[in-house]
N, C-alpha and C positions, 0 to 999 in steps of 0.2 A: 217811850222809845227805848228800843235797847241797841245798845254797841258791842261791836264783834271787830276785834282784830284782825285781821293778817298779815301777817309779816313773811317777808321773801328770806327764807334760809338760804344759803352760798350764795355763786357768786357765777358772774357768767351765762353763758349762755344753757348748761345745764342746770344750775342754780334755779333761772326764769322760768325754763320749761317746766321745770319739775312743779314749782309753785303754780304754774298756770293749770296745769293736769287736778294739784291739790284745790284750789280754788275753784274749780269746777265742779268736782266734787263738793263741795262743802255744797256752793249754792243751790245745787239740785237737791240737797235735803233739809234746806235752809231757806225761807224766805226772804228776799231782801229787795226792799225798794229802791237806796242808793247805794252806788258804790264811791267812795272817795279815795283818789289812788294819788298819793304824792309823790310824782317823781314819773317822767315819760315812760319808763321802761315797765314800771307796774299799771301804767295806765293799758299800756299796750297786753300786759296777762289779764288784768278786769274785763279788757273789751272780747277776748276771745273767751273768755271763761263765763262772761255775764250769761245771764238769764233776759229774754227781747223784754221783761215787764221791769227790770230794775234799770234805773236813771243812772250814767257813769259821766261823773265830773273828776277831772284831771289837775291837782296843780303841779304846774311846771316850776321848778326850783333854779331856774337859769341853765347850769351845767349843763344837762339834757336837751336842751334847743339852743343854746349857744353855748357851745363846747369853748376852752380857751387850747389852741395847737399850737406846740413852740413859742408859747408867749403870747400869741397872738391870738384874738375874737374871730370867730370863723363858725358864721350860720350855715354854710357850706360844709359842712362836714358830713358823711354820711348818719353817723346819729343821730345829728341835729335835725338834717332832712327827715330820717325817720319819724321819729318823736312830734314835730310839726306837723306832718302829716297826721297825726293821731286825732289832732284839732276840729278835722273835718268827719270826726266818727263818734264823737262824745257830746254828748246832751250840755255841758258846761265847762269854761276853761279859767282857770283861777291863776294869776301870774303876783310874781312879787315885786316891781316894780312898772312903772308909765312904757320906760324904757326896754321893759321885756317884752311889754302887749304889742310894743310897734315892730316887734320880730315876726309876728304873727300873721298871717291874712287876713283871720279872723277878726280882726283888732273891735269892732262895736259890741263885741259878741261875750267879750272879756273881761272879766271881775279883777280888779287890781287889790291886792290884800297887801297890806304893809308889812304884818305879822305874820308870822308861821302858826297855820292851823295846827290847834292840838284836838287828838280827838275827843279831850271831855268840852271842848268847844264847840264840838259839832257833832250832837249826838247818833242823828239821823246816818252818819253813814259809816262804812265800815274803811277801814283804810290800809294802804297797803304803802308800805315804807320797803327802797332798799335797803 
């Protein structure tokens, strides 16, 4: 198996795009059966940048689906909405706690990991970090 990084340069909304355009590129001269994307907002550049033959699983790191506003926990935000939404486009969804999966719709659907993947823990896919 081999591993191939990618990482999301800047920051933002140009930041994302840009990396999404670059990822796209890559895949089309690149074979790749999974994608592993940590963090909603890269899950969402894998999914428009995939290839329909590579498998895209998402772990959600909290922030991204339950944002905290003004101190306060708030699934309602529009991020969160965003990024939730992403659940019902990806082949698998990876969360870090019981109490994160129950944010989800998805909830049966949902791998609970205690630990934070690292990529030489999981060969098979490439990964994309903010």
């Amino acid at each position: 198996m081999k591993l191939e990084y990618f990482l999301v340069k800047g920051k933002g909304i140009i930041g994302y795009s840009s990396a999404m355009f670059k990822l796209r590129r890559k895949l089309k001269t690149n074979s790749v059966d999974v994608l592993h994307a940590h963090y909603g907002l890269c899950g969402w550049i894998s999914y428009y940048a995939k290839t329909k033959r590579a498998s895209l699983v998402v772990s959600y790191m909290g922030s991204d689906v339950l944002p905290v506003l003004k101190g306060n926990v708030s699934p309602h935000s529009l991020r969160a909405r965003v990024n939730q939404a992403l659940q019902h486009r990806v082949d698998h969804v990876i969360v870090k706690s019981k109490n994160l999966r129950n944010v989800l719709t998805r909830q049966n659907e949902v791998s609970v990991s205690y630990t934070h993947l690292r990529a030489h823990e999981t060969p098979e896919h490439t990964v994309c970090r903010p």
